[in-house]
Structure formats: C-alpha cells, structure tokens
MOPAC internal coordinates of N, CA, C and O (Angstrom, degrees):
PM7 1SCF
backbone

  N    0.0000 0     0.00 0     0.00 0    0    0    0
  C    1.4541 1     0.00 0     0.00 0    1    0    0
  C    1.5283 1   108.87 1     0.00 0    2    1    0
  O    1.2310 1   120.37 1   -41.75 1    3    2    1
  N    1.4162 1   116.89 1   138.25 1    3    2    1
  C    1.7588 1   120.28 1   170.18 1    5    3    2
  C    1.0499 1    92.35 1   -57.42 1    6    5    3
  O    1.2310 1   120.91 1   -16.49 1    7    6    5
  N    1.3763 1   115.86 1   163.51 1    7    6    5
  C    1.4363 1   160.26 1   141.63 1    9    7    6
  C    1.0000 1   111.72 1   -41.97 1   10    9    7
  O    1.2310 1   102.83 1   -42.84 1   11   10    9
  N    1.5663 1   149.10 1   137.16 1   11   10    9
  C    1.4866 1   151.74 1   165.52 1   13   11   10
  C    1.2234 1   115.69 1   -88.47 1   14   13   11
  O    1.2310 1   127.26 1   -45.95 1   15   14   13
  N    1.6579 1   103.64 1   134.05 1   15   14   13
  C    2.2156 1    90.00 1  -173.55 1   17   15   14
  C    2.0329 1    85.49 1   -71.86 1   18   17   15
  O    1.2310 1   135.74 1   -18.94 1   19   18   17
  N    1.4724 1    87.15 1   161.06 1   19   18   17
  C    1.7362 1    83.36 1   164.80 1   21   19   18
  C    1.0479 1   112.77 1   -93.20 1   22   21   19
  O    1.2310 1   125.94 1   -20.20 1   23   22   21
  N    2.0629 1   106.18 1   159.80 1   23   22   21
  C    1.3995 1   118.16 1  -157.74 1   25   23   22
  C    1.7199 1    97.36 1  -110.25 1   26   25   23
  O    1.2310 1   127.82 1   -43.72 1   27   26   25
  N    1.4535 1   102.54 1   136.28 1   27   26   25
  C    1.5348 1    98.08 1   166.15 1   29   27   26
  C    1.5352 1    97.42 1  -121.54 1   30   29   27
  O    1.2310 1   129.53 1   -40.93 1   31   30   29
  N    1.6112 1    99.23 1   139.07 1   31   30   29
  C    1.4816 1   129.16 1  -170.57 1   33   31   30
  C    1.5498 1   109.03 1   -84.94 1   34   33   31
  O    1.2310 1   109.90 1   -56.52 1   35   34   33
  N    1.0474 1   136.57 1   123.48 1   35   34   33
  C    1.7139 1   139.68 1  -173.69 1   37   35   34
  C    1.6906 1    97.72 1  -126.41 1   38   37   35
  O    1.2310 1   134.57 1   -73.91 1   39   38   37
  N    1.5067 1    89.42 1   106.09 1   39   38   37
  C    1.3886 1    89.77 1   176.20 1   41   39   38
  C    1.9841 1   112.04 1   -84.46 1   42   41   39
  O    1.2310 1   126.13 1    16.33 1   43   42   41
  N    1.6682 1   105.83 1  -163.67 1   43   42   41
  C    1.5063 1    96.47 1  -155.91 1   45   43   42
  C    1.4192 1    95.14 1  -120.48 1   46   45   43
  O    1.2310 1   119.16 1    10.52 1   47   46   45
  N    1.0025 1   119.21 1  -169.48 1   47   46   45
  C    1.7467 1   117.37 1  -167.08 1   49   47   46
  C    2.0798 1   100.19 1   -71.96 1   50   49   47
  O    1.2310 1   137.11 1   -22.65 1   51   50   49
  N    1.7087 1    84.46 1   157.35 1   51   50   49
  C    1.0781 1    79.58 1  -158.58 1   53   51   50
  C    1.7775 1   163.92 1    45.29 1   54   53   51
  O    1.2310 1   127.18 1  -144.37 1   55   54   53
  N    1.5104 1   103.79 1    35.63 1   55   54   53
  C    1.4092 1   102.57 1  -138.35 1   57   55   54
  C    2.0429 1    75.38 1  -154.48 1   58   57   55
  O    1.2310 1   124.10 1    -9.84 1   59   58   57
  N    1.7220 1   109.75 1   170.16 1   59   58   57
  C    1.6058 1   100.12 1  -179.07 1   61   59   58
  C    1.3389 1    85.22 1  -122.84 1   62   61   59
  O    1.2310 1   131.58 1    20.92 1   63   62   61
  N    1.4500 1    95.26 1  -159.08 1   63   62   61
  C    1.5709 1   123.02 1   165.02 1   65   63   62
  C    1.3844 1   125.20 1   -44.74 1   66   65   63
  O    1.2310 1   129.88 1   135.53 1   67   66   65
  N    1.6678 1    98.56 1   -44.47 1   67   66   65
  C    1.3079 1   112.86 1   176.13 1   69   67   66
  C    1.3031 1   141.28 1   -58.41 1   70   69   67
  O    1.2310 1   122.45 1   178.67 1   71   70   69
  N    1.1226 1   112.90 1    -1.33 1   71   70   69
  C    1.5700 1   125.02 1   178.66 1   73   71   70
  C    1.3458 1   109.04 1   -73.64 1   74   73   71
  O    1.2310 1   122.50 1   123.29 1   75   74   73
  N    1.3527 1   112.82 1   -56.71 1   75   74   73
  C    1.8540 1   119.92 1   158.78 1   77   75   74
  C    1.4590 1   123.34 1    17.29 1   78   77   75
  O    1.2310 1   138.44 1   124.77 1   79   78   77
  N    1.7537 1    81.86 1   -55.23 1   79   78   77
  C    1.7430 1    96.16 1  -152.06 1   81   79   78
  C    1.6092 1   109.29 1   -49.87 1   82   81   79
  O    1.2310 1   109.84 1   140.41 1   83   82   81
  N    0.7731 1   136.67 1   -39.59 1   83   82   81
  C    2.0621 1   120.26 1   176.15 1   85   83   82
  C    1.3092 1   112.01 1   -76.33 1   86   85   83
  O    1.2310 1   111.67 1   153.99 1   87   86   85
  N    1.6398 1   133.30 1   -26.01 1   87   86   85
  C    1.0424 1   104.33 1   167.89 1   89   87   86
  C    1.2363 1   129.62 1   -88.83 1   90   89   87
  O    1.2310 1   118.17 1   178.73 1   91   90   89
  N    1.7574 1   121.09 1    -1.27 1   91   90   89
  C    1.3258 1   143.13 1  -168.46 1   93   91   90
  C    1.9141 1    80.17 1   -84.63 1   94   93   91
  O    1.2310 1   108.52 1   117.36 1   95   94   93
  N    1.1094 1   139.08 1   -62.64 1   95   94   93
  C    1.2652 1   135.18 1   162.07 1   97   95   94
  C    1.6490 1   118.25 1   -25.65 1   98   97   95
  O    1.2310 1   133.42 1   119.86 1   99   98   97
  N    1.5056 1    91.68 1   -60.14 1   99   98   97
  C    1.8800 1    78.77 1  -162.79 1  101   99   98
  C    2.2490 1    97.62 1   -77.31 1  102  101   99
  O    1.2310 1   131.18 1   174.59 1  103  102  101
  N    1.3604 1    96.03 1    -5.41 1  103  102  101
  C    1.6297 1    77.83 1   175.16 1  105  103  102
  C    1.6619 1    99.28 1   -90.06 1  106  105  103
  O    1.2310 1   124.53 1   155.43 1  107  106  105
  N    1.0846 1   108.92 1   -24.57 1  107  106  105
  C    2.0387 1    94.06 1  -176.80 1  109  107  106
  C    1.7476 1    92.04 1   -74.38 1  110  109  107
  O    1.2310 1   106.94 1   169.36 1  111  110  109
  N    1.3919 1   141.92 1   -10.64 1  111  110  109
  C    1.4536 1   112.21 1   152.96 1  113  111  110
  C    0.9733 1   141.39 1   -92.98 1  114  113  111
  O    1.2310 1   122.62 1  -178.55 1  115  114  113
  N    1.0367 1   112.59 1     1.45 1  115  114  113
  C    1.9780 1   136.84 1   161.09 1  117  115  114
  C    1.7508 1   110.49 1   -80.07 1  118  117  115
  O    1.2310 1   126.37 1  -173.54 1  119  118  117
  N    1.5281 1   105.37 1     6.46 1  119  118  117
  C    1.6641 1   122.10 1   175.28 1  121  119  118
  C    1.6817 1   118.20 1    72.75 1  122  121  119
  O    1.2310 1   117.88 1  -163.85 1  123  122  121
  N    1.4784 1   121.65 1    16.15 1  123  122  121
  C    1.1826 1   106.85 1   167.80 1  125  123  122
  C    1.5001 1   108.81 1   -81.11 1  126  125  123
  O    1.2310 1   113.41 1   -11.85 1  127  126  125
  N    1.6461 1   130.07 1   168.15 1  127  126  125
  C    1.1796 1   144.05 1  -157.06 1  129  127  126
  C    1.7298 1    98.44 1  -105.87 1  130  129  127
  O    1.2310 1   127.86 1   -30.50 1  131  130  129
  N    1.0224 1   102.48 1   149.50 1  131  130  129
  C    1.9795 1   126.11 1   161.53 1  133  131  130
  C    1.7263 1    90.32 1   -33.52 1  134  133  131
  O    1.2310 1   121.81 1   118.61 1  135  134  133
  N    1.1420 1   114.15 1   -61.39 1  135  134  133
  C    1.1422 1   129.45 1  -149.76 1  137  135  134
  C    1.5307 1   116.57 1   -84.57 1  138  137  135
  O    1.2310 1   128.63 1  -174.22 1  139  138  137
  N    1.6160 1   100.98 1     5.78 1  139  138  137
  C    1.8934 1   125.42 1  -177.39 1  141  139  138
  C    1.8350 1    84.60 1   -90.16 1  142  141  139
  O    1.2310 1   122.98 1   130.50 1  143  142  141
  N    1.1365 1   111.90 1   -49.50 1  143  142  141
  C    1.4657 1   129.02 1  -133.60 1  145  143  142
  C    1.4393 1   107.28 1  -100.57 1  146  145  143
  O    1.2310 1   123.44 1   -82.06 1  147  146  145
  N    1.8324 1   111.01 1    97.94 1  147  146  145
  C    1.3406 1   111.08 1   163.75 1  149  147  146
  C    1.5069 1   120.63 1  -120.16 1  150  149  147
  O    1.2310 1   127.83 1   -33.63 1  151  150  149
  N    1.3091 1   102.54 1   146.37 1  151  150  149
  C    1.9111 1   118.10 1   170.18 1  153  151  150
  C    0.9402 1   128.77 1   -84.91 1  154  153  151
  O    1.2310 1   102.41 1   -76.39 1  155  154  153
  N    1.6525 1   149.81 1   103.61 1  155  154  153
  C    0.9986 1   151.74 1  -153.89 1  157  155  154
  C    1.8921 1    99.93 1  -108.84 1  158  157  155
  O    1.2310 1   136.52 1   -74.02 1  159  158  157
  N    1.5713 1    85.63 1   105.98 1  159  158  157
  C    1.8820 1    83.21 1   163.08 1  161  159  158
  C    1.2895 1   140.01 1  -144.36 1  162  161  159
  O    1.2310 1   113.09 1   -23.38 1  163  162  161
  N    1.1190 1   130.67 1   156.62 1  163  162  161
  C    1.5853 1   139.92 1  -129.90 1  165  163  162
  C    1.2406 1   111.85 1  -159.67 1  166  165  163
  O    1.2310 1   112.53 1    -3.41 1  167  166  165
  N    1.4611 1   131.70 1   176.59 1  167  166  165
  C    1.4990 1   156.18 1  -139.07 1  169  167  166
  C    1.4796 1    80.55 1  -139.85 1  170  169  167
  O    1.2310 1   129.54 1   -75.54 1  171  170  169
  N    1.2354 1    99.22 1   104.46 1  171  170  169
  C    1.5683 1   114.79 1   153.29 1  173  171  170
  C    1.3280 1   130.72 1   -91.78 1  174  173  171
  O    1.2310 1   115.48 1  -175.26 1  175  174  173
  N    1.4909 1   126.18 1     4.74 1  175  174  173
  C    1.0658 1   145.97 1   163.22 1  177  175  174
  C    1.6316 1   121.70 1   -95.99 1  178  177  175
  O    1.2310 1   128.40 1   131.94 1  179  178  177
  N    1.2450 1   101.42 1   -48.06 1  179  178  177
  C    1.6375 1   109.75 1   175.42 1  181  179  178
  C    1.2088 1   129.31 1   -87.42 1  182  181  179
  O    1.2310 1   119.98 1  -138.90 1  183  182  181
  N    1.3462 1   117.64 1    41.10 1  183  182  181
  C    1.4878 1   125.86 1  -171.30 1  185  183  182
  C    1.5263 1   132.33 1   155.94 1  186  185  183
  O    1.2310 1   121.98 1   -33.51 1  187  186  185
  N    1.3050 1   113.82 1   146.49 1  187  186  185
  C    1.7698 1   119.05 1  -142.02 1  189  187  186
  C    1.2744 1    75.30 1  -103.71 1  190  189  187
  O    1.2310 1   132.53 1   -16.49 1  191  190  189
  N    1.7229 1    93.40 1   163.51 1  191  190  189
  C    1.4788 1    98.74 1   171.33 1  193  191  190
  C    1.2954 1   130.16 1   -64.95 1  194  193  191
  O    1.2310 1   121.06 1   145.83 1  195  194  193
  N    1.2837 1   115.57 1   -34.17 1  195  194  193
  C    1.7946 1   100.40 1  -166.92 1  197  195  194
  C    1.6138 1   105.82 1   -64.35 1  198  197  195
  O    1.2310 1   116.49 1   159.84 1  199  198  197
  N    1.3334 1   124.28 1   -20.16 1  199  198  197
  C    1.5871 1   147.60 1   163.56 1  201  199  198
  C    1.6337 1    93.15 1   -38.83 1  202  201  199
  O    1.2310 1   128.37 1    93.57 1  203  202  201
  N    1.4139 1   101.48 1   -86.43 1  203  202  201
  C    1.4011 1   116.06 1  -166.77 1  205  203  202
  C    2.0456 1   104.63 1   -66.91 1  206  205  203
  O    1.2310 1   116.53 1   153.15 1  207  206  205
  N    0.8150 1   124.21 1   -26.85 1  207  206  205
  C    1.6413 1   125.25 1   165.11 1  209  207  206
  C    1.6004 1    96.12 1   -54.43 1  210  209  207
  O    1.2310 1   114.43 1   129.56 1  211  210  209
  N    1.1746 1   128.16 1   -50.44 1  211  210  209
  C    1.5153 1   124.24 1  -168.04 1  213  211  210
  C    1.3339 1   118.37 1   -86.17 1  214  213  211
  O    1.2310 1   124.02 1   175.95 1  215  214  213
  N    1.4327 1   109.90 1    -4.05 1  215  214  213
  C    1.7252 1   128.49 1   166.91 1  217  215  214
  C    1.7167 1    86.37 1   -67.54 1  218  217  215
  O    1.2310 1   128.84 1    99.07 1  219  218  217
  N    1.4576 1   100.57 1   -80.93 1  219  218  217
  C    1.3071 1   119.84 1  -143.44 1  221  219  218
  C    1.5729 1   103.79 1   -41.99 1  222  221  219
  O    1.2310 1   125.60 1   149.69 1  223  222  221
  N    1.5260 1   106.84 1   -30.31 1  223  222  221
  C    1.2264 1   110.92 1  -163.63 1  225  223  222
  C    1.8554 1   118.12 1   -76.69 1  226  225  223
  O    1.2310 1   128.69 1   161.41 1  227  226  225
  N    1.6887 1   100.87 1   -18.59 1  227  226  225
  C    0.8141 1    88.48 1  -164.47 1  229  227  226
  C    2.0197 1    94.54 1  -100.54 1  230  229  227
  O    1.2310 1   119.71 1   168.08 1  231  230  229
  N    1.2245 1   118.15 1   -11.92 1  231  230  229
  C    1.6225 1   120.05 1   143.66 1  233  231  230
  C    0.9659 1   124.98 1   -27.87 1  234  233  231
  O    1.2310 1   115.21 1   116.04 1  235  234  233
  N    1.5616 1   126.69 1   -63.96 1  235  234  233
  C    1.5555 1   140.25 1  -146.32 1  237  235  234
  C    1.8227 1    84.80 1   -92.65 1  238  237  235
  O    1.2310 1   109.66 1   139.07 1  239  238  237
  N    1.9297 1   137.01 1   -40.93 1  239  238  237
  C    0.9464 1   105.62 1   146.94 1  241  239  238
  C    1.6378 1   154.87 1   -22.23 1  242  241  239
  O    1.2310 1   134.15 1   138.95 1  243  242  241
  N    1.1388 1    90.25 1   -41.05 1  243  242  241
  C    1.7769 1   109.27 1  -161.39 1  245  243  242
  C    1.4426 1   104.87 1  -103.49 1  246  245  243
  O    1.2310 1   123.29 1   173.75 1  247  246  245
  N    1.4649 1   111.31 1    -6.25 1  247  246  245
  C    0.9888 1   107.44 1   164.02 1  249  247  246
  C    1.7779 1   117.66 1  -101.70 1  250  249  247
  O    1.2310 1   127.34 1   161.84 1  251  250  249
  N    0.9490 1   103.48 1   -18.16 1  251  250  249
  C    1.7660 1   118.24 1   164.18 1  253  251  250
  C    1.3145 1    95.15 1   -57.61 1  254  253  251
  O    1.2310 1   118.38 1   127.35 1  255  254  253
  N    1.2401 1   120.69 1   -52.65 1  255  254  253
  C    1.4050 1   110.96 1  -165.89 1  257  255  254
  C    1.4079 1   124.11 1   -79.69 1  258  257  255
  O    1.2310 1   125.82 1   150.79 1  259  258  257
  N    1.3150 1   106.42 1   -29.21 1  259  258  257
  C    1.3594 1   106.55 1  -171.51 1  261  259  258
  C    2.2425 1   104.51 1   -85.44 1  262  261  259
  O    1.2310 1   135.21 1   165.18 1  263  262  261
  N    1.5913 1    88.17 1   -14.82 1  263  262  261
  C    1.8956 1   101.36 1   168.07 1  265  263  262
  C    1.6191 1   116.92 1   -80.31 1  266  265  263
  O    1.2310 1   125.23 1   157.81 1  267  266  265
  N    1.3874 1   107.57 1   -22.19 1  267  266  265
  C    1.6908 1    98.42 1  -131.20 1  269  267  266
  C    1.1098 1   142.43 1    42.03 1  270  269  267
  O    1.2310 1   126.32 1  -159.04 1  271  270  269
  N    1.3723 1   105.45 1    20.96 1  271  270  269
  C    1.6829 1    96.52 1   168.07 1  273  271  270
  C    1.0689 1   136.82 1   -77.34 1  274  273  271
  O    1.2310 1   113.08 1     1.41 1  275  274  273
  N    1.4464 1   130.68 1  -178.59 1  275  274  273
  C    1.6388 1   113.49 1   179.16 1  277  275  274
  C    1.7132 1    93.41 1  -105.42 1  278  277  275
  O    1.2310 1   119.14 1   155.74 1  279  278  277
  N    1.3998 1   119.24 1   -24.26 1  279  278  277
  C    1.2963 1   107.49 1  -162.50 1  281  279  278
  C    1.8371 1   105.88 1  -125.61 1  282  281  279
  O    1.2310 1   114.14 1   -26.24 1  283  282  281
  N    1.0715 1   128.69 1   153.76 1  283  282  281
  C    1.9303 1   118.44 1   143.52 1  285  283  282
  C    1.0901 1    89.56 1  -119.52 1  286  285  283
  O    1.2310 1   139.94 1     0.76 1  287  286  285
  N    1.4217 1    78.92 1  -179.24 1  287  286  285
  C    1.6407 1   109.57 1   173.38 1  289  287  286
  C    1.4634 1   109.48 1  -130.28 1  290  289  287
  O    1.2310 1   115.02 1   -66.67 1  291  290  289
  N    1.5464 1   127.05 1   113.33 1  291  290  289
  C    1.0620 1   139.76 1   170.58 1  293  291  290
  C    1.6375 1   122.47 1   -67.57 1  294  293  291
  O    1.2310 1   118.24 1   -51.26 1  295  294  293
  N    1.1181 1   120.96 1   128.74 1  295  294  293
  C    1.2091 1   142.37 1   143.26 1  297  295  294
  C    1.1777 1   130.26 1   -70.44 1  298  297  295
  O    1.2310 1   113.61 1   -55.61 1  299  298  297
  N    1.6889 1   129.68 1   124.39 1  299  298  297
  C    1.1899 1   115.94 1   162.90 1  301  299  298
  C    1.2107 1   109.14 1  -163.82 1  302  301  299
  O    1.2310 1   110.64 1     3.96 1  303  302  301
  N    1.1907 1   135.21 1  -176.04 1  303  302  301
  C    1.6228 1   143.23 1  -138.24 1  305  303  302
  C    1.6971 1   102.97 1  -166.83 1  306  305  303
  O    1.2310 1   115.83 1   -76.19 1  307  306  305
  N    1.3396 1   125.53 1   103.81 1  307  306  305
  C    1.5362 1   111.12 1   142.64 1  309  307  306
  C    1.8493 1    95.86 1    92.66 1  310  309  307
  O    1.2310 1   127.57 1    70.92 1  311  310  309
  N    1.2177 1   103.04 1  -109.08 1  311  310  309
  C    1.7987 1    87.47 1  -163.40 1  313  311  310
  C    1.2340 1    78.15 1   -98.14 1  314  313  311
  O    1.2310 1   113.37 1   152.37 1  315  314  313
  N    1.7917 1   130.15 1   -27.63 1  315  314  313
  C    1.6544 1    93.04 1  -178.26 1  317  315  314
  C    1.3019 1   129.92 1   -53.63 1  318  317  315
  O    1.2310 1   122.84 1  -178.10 1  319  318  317
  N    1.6458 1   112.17 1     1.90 1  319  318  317
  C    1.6221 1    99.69 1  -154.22 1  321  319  318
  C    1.7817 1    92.21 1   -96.00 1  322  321  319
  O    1.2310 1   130.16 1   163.92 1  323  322  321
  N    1.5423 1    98.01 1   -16.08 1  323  322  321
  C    1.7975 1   110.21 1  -156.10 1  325  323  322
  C    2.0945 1    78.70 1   -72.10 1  326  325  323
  O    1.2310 1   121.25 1   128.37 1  327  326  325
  N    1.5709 1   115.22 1   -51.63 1  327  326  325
  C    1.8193 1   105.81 1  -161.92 1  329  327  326
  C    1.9100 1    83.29 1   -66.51 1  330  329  327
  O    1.2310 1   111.65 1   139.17 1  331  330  329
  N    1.3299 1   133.33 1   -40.83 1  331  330  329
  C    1.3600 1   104.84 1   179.50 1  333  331  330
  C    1.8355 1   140.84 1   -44.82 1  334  333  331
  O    1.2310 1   134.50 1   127.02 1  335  334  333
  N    1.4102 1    89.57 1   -52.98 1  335  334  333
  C    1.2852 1    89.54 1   173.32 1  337  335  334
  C    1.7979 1   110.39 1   -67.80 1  338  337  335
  O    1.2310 1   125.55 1   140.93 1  339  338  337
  N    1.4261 1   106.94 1   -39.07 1  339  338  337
  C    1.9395 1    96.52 1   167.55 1  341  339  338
  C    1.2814 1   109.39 1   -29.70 1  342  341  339
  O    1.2310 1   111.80 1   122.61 1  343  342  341
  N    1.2836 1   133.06 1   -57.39 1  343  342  341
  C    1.3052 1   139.56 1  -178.01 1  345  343  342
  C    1.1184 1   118.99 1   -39.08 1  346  345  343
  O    1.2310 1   132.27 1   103.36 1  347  346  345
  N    1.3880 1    93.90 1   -76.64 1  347  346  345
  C    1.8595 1   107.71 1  -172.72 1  349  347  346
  C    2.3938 1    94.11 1   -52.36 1  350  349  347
  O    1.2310 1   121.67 1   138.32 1  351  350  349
  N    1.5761 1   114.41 1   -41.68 1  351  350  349
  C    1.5127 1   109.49 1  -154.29 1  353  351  350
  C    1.7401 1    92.19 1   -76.21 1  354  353  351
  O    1.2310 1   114.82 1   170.12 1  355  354  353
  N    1.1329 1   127.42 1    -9.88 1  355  354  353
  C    1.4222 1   123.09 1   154.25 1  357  355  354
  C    1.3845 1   131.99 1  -100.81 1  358  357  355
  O    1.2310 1   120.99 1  -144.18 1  359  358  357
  N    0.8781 1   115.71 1    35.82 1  359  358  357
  C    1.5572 1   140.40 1   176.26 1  361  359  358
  C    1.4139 1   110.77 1    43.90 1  362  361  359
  O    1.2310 1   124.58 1  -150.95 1  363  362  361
  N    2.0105 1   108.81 1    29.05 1  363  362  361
  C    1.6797 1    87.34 1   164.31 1  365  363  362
  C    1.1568 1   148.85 1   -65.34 1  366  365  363
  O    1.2310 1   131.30 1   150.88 1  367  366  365
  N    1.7276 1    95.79 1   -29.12 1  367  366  365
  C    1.3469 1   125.52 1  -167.55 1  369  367  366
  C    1.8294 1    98.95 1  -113.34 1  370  369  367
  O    1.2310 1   122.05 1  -151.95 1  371  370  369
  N    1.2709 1   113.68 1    28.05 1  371  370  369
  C    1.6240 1   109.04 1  -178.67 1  373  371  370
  C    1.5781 1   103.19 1   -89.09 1  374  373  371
  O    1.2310 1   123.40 1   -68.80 1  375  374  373
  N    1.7096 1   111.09 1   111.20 1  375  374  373
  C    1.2855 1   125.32 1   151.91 1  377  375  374
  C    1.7135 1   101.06 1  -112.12 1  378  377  375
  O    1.2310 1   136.98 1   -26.14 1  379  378  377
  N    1.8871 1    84.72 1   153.86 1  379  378  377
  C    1.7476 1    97.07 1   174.59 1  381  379  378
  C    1.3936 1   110.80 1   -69.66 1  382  381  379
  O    1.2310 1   117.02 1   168.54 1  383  382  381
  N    1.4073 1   123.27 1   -11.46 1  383  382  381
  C    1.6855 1   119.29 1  -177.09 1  385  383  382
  C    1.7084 1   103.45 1  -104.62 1  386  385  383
  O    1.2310 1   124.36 1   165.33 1  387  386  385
  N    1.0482 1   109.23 1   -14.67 1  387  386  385
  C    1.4130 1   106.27 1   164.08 1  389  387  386
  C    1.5424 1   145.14 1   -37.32 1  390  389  387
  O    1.2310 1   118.25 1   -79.97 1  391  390  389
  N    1.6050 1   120.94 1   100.03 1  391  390  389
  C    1.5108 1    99.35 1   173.99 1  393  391  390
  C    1.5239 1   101.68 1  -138.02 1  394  393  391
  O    1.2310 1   126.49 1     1.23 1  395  394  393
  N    1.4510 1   105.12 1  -178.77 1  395  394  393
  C    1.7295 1   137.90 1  -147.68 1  397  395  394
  C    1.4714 1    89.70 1  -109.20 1  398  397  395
  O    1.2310 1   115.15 1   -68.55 1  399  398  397
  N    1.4409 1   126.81 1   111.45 1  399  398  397
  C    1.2378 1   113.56 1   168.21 1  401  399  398
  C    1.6158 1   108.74 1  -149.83 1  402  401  399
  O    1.2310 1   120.10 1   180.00 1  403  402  401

C-alpha cells in the first residue's frame, strides 16, 4: 500500500481541534496512522486571516518536517477553509500539483 501524505485538520470558527474526532476515526479505518493525522489550532477571535494563513503555514512546515513529506493534504471546515485558501492566495502553500477541492 502507498504511503499517505499527512492530513492537517483546520477547524471552523469558534470550534477546536476536537471536532476531528470521527473523521480522524473513519481515516484510521481506511488505514492511515495516528501519526498521518494532525490538528491545527488557533484563536479565532484574535486574528485575521492572512495572520492565521502565516500560522498555518508555518504548522504545515513542521509538519513536513517532523513527516518528511513533500506534500499534506489539508482539511478544513468554515473559516478554516477562508485562513486556508489565505495560504495557498499568498503563496505559502503554492505547489504546481496543488488543488482546492
């Protein structure tokens, strides 16, 4: 079986990490690992996105690093999706195989 890029979870306004939990479930039975699966969380009150785009960015780093991967794949919901695309519309997260779905 391939390898899974790892997933970081972006939760939605007002709301934590913790929401995850069933789909962090239904992906550990589709066989990705604890160790596929990260939660990214933040102050949804204290800060605009391009703020929180430059959080995320520097997460989805540290999580490259602590994976070696070259790529994740983000998850997100609601305003996480609004600091996601911040990301990708400031070219943190700009790869040429990259898409928004």
């Amino acid at each position: 079986m391939q390898p899974h890029n790892p997933v970081v979870f972006v939760h939605g306004y007002n709301a934590d990490p913790g929401v995850w939990g069933g789909l962090r479930e239904d992906l550990r039975a589709a066989g990705y690992a604890d160790s596929d699966l990260f939660s990214w969380g933040y102050d949804t009150h204290q800060s605009v996105n391009e703020v929180l785009a430059g959080r995320l960015g520097a997460y989805v780093d540290q999580v490259r690093r602590q994976t070696a991967a070259a790529r994740v794949d983000i998850v997100a919901h609601s305003f996480g999706s609004l600091v996601g695309r911040w990301y990708v519309k400031l070219g943190l997260g700009r790869d040429p195989a990259w898409t928004w779905t």
